[in-house]
Structures are given as structure tokens and as C-alpha cells.
C-alpha positions as CSV (number, residue, x, y, z in Angstrom):
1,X,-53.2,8.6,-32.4
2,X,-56.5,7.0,-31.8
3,X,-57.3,4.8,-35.5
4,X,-60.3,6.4,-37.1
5,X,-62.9,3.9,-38.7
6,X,-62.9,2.9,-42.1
7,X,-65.1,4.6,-44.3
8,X,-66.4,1.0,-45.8
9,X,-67.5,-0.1,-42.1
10,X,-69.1,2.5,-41.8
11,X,-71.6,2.6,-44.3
12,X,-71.8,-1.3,-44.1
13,X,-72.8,-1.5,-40.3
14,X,-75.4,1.8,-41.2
15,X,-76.7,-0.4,-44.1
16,X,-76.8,-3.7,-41.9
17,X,-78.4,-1.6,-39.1
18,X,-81.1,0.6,-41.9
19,X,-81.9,-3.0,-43.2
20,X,-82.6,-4.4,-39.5
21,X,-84.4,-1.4,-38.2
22,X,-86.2,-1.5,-41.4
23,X,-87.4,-5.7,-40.8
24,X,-88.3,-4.7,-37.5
25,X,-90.7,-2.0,-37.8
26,X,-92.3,-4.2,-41.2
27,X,-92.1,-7.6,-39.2
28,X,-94.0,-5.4,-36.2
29,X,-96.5,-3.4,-38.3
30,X,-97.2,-7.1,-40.1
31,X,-97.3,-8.8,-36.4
32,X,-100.0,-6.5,-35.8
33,X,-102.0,-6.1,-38.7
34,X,-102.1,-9.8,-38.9
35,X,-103.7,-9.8,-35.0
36,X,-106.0,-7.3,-35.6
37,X,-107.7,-9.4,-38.7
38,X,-107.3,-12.7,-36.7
39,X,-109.7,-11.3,-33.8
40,X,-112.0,-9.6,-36.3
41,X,-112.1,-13.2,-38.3
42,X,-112.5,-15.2,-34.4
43,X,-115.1,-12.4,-33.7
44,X,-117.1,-12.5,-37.0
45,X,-117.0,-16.2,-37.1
46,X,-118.1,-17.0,-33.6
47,X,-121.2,-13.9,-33.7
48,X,-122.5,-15.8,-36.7
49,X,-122.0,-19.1,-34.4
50,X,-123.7,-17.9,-31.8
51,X,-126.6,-16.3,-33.8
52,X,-126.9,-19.4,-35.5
53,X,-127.3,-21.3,-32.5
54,X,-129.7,-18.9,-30.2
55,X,-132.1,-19.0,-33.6
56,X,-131.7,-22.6,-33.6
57,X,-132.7,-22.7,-30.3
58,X,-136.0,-20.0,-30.7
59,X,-137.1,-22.6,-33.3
60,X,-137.1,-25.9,-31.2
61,X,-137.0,-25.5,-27.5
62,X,-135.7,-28.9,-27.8
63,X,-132.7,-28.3,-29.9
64,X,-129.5,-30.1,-28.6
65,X,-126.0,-28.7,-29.5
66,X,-123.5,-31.2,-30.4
67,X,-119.9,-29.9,-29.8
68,X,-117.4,-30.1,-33.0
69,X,-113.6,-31.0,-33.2
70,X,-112.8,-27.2,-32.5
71,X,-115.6,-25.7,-32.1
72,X,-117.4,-25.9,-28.2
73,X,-120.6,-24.5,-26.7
74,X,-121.2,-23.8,-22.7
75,X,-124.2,-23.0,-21.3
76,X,-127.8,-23.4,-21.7
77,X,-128.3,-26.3,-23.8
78,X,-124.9,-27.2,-23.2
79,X,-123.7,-30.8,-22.6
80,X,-120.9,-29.9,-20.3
81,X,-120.4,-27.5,-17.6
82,X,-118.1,-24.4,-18.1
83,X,-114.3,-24.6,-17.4
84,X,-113.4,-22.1,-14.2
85,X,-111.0,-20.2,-17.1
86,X,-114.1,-19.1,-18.8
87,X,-116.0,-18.3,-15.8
88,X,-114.4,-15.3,-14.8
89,X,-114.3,-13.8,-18.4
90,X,-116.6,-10.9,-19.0
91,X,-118.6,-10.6,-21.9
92,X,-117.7,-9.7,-25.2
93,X,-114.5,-11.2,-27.3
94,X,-111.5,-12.8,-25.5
95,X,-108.6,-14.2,-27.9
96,X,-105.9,-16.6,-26.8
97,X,-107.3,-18.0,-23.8
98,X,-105.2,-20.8,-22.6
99,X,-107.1,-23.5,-21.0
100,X,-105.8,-27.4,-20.4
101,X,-103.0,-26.5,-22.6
102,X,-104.9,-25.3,-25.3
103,X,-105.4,-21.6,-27.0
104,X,-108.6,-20.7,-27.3
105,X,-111.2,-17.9,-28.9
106,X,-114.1,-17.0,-26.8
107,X,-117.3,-15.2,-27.2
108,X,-119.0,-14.5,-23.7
109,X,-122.2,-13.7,-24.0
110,X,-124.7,-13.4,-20.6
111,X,-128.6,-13.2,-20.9
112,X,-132.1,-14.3,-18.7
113,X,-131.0,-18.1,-18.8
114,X,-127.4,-17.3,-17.7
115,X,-124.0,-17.2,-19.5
116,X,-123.7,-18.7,-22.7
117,X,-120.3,-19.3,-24.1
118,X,-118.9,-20.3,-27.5
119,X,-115.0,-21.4,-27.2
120,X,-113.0,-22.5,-30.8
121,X,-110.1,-24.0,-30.5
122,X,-107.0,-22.5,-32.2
123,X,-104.1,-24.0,-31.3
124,X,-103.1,-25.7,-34.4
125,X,-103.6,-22.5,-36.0
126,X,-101.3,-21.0,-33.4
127,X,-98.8,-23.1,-33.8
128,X,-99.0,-23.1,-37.7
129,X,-98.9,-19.0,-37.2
130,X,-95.4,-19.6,-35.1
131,X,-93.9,-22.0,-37.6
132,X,-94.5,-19.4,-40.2
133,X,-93.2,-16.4,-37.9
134,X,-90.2,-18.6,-37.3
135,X,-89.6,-19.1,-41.1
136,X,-90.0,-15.1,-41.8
137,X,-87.8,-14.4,-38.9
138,X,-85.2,-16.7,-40.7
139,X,-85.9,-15.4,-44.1
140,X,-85.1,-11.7,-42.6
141,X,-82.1,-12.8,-41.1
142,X,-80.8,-14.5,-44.5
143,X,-81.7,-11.4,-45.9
144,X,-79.7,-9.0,-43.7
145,X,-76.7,-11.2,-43.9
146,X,-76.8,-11.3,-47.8
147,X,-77.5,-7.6,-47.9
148,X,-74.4,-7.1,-46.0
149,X,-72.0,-9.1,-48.0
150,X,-73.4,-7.2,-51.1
151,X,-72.9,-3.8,-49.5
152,X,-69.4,-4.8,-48.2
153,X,-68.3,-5.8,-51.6
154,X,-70.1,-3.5,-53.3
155,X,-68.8,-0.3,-50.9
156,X,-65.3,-1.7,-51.8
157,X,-65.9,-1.4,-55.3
158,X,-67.4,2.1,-55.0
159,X,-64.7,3.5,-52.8
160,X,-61.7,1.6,-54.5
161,X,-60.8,4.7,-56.9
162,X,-60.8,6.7,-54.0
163,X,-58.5,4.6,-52.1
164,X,-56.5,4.5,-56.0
165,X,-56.4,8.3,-55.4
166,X,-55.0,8.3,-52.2
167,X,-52.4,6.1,-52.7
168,X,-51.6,8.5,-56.0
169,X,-51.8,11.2,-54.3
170,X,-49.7,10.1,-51.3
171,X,-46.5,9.1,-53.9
172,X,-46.5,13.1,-55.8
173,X,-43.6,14.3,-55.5
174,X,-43.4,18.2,-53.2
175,X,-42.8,20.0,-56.9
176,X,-46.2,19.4,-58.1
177,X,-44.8,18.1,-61.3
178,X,-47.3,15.0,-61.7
179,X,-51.1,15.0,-61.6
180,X,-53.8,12.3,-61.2
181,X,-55.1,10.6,-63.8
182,X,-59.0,9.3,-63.5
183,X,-60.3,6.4,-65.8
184,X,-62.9,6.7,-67.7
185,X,-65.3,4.5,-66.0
186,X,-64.6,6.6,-62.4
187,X,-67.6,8.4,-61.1
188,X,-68.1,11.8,-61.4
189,X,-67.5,12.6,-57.8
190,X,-63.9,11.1,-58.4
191,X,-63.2,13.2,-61.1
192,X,-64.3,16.1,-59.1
193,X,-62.1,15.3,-56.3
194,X,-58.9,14.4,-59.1
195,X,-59.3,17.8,-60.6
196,X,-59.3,20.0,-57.0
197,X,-56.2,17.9,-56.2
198,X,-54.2,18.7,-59.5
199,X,-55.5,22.3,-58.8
200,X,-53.8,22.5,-55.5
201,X,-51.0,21.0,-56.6
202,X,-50.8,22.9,-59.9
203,X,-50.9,26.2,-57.2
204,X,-48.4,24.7,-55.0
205,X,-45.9,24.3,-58.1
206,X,-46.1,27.5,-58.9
207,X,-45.5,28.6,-55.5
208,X,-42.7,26.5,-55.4
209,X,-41.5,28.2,-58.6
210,X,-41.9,31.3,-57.0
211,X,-39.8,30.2,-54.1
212,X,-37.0,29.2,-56.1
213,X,-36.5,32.0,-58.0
214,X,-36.6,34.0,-55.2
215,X,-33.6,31.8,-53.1
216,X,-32.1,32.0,-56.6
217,X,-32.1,36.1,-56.8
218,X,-31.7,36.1,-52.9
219,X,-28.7,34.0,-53.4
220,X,-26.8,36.4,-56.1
221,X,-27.9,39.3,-54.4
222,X,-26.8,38.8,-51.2
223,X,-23.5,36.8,-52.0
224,X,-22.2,39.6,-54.6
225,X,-22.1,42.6,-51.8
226,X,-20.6,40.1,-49.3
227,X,-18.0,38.8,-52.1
228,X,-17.4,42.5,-52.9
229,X,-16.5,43.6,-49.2
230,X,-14.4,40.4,-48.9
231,X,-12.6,41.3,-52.1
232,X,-11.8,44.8,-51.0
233,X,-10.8,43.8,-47.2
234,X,-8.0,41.6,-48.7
235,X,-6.9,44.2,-51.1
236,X,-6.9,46.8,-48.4
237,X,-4.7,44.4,-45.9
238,X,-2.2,43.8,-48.4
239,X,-1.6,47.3,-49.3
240,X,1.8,48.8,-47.9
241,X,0.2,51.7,-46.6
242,X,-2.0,49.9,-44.2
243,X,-0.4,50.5,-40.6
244,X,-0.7,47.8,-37.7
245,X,-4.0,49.2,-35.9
246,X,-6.2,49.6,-39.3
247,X,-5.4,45.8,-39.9
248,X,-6.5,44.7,-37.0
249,X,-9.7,46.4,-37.4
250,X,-9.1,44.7,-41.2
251,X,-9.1,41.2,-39.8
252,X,-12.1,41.9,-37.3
253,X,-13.8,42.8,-40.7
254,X,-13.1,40.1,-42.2
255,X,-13.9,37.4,-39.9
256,X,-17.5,39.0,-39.5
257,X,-17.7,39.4,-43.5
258,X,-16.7,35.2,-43.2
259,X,-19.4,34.7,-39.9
260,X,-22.4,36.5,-42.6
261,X,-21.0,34.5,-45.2
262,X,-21.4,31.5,-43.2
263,X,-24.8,32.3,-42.3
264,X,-26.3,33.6,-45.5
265,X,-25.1,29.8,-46.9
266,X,-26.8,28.1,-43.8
267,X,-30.3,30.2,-44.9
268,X,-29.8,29.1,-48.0
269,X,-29.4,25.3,-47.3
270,X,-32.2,25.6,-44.8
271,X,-34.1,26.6,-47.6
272,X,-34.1,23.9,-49.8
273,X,-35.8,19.9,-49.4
274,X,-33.9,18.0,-46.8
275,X,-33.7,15.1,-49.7
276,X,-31.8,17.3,-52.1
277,X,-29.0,17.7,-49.4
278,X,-27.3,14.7,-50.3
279,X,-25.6,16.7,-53.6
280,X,-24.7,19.5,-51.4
281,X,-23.2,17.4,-48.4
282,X,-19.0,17.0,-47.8
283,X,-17.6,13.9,-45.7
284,X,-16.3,16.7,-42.4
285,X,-14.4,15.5,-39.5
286,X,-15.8,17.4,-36.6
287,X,-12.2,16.7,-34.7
288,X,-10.5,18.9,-38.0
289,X,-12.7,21.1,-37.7
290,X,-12.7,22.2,-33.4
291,X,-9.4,23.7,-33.8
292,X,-9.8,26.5,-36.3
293,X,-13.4,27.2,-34.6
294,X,-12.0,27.4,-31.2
295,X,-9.4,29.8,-32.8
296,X,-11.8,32.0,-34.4
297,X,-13.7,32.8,-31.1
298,X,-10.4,33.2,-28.6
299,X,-10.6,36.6,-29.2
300,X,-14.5,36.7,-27.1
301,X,-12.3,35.2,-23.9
302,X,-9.8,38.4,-24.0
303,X,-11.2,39.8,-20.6
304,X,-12.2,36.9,-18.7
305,X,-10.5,34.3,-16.8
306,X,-11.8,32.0,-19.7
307,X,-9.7,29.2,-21.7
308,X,-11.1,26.6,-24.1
309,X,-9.8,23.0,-24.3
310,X,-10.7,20.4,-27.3
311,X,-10.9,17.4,-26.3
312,X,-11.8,14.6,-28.5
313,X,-9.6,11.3,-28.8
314,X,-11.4,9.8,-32.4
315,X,-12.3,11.1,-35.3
316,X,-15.5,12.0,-35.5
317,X,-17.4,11.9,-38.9
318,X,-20.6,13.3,-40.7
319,X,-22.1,13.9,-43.5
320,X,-23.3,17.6,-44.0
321,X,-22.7,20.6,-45.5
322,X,-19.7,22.3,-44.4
323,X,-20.5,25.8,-43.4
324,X,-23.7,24.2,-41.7
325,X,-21.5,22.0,-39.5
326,X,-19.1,24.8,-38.3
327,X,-21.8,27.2,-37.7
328,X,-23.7,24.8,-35.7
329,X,-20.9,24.1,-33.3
330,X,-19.9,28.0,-33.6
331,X,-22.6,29.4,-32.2
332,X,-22.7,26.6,-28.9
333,X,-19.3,27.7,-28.3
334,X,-20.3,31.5,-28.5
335,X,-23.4,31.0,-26.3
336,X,-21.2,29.0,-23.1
337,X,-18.5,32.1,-23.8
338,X,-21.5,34.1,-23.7
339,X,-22.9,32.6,-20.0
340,X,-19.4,32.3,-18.5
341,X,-16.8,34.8,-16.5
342,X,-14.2,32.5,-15.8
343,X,-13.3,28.6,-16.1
344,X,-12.7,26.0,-18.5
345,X,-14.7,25.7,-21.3
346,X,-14.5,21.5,-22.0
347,X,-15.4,20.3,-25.7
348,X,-15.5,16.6,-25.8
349,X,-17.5,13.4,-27.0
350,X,-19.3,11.0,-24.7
351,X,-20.8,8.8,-27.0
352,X,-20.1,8.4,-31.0
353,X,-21.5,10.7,-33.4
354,X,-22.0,13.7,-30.0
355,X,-20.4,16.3,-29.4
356,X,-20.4,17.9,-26.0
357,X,-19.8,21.6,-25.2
358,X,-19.9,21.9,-20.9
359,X,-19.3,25.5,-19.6
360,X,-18.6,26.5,-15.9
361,X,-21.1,29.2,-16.4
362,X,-24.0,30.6,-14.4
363,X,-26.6,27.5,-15.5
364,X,-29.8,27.4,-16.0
365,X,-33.4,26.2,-13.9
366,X,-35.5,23.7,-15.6
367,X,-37.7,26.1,-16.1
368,X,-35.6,28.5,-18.2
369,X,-34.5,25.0,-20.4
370,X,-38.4,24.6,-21.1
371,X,-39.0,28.0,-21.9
372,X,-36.2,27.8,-24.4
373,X,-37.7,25.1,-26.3
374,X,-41.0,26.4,-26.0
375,X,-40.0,29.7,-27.5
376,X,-38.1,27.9,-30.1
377,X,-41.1,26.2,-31.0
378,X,-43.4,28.6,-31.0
379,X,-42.2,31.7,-31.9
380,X,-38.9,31.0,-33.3
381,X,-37.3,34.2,-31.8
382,X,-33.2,33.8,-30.8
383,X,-32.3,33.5,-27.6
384,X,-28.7,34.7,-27.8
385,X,-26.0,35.7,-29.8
386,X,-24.8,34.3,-32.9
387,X,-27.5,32.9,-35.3
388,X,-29.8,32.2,-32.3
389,X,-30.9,28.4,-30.7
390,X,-33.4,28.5,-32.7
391,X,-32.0,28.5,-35.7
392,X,-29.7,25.7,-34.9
393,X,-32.7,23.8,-34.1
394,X,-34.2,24.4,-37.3
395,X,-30.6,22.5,-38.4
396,X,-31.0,19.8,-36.7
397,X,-35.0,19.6,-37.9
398,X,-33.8,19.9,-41.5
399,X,-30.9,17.4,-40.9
400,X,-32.4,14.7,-38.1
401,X,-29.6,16.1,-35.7
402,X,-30.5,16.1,-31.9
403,X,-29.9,18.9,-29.2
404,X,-30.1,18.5,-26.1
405,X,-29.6,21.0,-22.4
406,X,-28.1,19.9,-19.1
407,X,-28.0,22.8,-16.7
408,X,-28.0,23.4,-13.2
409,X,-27.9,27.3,-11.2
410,X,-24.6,27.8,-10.4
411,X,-23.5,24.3,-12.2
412,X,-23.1,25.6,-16.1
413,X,-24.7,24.4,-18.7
414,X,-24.1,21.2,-21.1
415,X,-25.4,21.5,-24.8
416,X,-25.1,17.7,-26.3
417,X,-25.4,18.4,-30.2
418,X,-26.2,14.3,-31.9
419,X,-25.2,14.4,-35.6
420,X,-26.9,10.4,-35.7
């Protein structure tokens, strides 16, 4: 299963990436707003320059300009001749020309005595405005990384009683007997979530309830009838008037009145908690147990060229319920009677804690095997006599048992049934 992300990351790396997105777009807008007064300062500053100097000019024809530190006039009256950068400029404001290494704002102006140009010198104020970006840039970066650590701790701390909750939540026990507590300090989206738990499970124990009163009358009502034709079968075989042919029909009746006793305690094991099995387990030998289940299901072989051999050379022990064990094994043994017409029916163990019923029957394609399993797992519907594959499935769900199908047309089938 592919690891889902942590809820924590998540809204950390959506703060971290808010927080950047949200320095760019200020540091930007800033970046801009602060170019668009710089060229309006060059602009206003080097108009009044210019202004100053042209009137200067008007007044004394004479009037010499002396260049400053920063500040440098080309043109007419001009004491040097005019850089080939600034030559091709075309009138009006330029900002950030670069010439011999320096950054320069320019006003190009062009009248009757040719082009006059004012050029200021800013690249100690260039570099002063890099210096300062550079310490901004830093100052965001310190920022993001602090506002991360906060929102990682701080997400911890907001998501910690939910993270409480789950771990509560994953330790209640399947009766719904306990509920979640919630401090006092929790938000009040925790209590909301702590009081639709102990709802469910408050609706689950009573459903439970429900359940076990039902298995409870289920039990007596269906045990009493089935004690009550038991009861009367024996009374009826031991009675002298009771000739030869009625008590074989006696015995048939009371081996299927043992079969639905049998399966009416398997229902009922299958219905409760696999953990509560342990009470209601015995210490079974499987080996004891072959020869009065091969004996009880001789009587399907009258007919057929059929016999059924046992065997096993160790004991062979688990830990189960009884009647579960026997009509597990049962109804494998009726299903290869079932699929055969003559042969030898082999029951042995090829491993420890296996047994292995093999038939000489007809066999199955691997395609009939995975249909079997899919309808087991689907639809749960029986695929043969007895209590049905299916059901024995459910078994070995309910008791971590293993069964397995080796088949081949023409070949018989193998049923491995693992008890470890």
C-alpha cells in the first residue's frame, strides 16, 4: 500500500510555500514600486538640472559648465565630447546606462545647437540599492525558515490530540464497552470528533448486544428440537419392538441428527470473536480422530469401486474446537467421495501440522480451482455437499487454517487443509 503523507507535512510545506509565494509577490511589487520612484526622482532631478543650466546659459552666453563628482554635462557648452553610449540614445529619459563600467541616468535632450545631454552617475547608489536587496532577500529567507519551525512545532501541538485519539481509538476493545475521554483544554473540533466516535461505538455495542442475544436464543432454539429428535431416536432403537430394517433407517437418522448437530455447533463457533476461542478449544489429535470419520462416511462408498485408507505415521496435534475439527476434515472427505467412481481415496500428512486428502477422481482445470475461490469469496454460495467449501473457508478465516487445491482433468484432486 502506497504511504499516504502526514497531515503535519502537509500543512507545513503549504505554509512554507504560502509564506514564500507571499515574499515573492511583496519583494516584486516592492522591486517595482521602488524603480518606478527612482526614475521619477532621476527624471525630476535631472529636468530641473537641465532647466537650470539652459537659463543659465540665456543669461550669459558666456556661461561655462563645470562638471561635478556625479553629475556631467555633454554638449553645447560642454567641456568634453559625448561618449558613443550616449550618442545613439534618443531623447527623453534613459535609466541605468552602463558606460566605462559605470550606471548612469541620462536626460537626452536635442535642440537648434545640437544634442545636449545631462548624465548622473549612480552607481554607488546602485550598489548601495543591491546591498540592501541582498540583506531583504536574507531577512525573507530567515523569515521563512523560522516561520516553518514555528508551524512544524506548532502543527504538532495542534494535531497531537488527534493523534491521542487515534491511538485511543485504535486500543477499544470490538464490544464498544470504553469511550474516549477529551481534556479539557482540547479544541472544540476534538470534542466533536470524540463524541461521533463514542456514538458509533455506543451503536455498535448495542448491535453487538443484539447479536448476542440472538446466537443466544438461536442456540437454545435450535439445539432443543435437535436434542429432542436425538432423544427419541435412541429411545426408539432400544425398544423391543423395533425390527432390523426400521433400525437401520434409526441409525441413518441418527447419524444426520449427529451431522446437523455438528454443524449447528460450527455456526455457532463461527459466530463468535476468533480471540474468545481459546475457552472453547480442546487439545484433538487429528490421527484419533480419521478413524471414526472415515467410518462414518463408508456407507457413501457402498456402490462404487471406492475404499479409503488413513495413513498417517505421527500424531498430529491442534488446538480447536472439536466438532469444528471433524467437520472440517468431514466434509473434504465427502467432497473426493463425491468426485470419485472408483479408486483409493489416500489420507496422509506431507508436512507437520497438514493433512492431505488425494482422490483418484475426475480433477479439476485451473480454471474451475479459481472459480472456486472466487465464488467463495465473493458470493459465499457452496459448492458441494456437505456444509459447502465455503464454509470451511470461513473456518480456516476464523481459525488462521490454510486450504489449499491440487487438481489435474483426469488426475483427481488434492485438498491440503494447514492447521499452522
Amino acid at each position: 500500500m502506497k504511504p499516504r503523507p502526514r497531515l503535519r507535512k502537509l500543512i507545513v510545506v503549504s505554509l512554507a510555500c504560502y509564506t514564500i509565494v507571499l515574499s515573492l509577490a511583496v519583494s516584486l511589487h516592492g522591486h517595482l514600486v521602488n524603480e518606478y520612484v527612482e526614475s521619477l526622482i532621476w527624471k525630476s532631478m535631472l529636468e530641473n538640472e537641465m532647466a537650470y543650466i539652459k537659463r543659465k546659459i540665456a543669461q550669459d552666453p558666456e556661461y561655462g559648465w563645470a562638471d561635478l563628482d556625479a553629475l556631467h554635462w555633454y554638449g553645447e557648452r560642454g567641456n568634453r565630447p559625448i561618449p558613443s553610449q550616449f550618442q545613439a540614445l534618443p531623447d527623453g529619459m534613459h535609466d541605468e546606462v552602463v558606460a566605462d563600467g559605470k550606471l548612469f541616468a541620462i536626460l537626452v535632450e536635442t535642440g537648434a545647437e545640437g544634442r545636449r545631454i545631462l548624465a548622473l552617475d549612480i552607481t554607488d547608489m546602485e550598489h548601495r540599492e543591491l546591498a540592501v536587496a541582498a540583506v531583504i532577500a536574507a531577512s525573507i529567507i530567515l523569515v521563512i525558515v523560522v516561520l516553518t519551525v514555528l508551524s512544524f512545532y506548532s502543527v504538532d501541538r495542534l494535531l497531537r490530540p488527534l493523534t491521542r485519539m487515534a491511538d485511543e481509538i485504535s486500543k477499544l476493545p470490538p464490544d464498544g464497552g470504553q469511550r474516549i475521554a477529551t481534556a479539557d483544554k482540547d479544541a472544540h473540533e476534538t470534542y466533536t470528533i470524540a463524541a461521533a466516535v463514542n456514538g458509533f461505538t455506543d451503536r455498535i455495542r448495542d448491535y453487538i448486544e443484539r447479536e448476542r442475544k440472538f446466537i443466544n436464543v438461536a442456540s437454545h432454539e435450535l439445539r432443543t428440537p435437535i436434542a429432542v429428535m436425538s432423544g427419541v431416536t435412541e429411545v426408539v432403537l432400544d425398544h423391543p419392538d423395533a425390527t432390523p430394517a426400521i433400525k437401520q433407517h434409526l441409525l441413518r437418522s441418527k447419524h444426520i441428527i449427529g451431522q446437523m448437530e455438528d454443524l449447528v455447533a460450527v455456526l455457532l463457533t463461527l459466530a463468535r470473536a476468533p480471540d474468545t476461542l481459546a475457552a472453547h478449544s480442546d487439545n484433538v489429535d487429528v490421527r484419533d480422530e480419521l478413524p471414526a470419520i472415515v467410518a462414518d462416511h463408508e456407507h457413501l462408498c457402498q456402490g462404487k469401486d471406492l475404499s479409503i485408507t488413513v495413513e498417517l505415521e505421527w500424531p498430529m496435534p491442534v488446538v480447536a474446537p472439536l466438532h469444528i475439527v471433524r467437520v472440517a476434515i468431514s466434509n473434504l472427505v465427502r467432497n473426493a467421495i463425491e468426485n470419485c467412481d472408483r479408486g483409493v481415496i489416500r489420507i496422509y500428512s506431507d508436512r507437520p501440522g497438514a493433512i492431505v486428502i488425494d482422490d483418484p477422481g475426475h480433477g479439476m482445470t485451473p480454471m474451475e480451482i479459481s472459480r472456486i475461490y472466487t465464488r467463495m469469496a465473493k458470493s459465499g454460495q457452496s459448492t458441494s455437499g456437505g456444509i459447502g467449501i465455503d464454509l470451511i473457508m470461513r473456518i480456516c478465516s476464523h481459525f488462521g487454517w490454510k486450504l489449499d487445491f491440487e487438481s489435474a482433468v483426469g488426475r483427481g484432486t488434492k485438498a491440503t487443509l494447514i492447521f499452522h
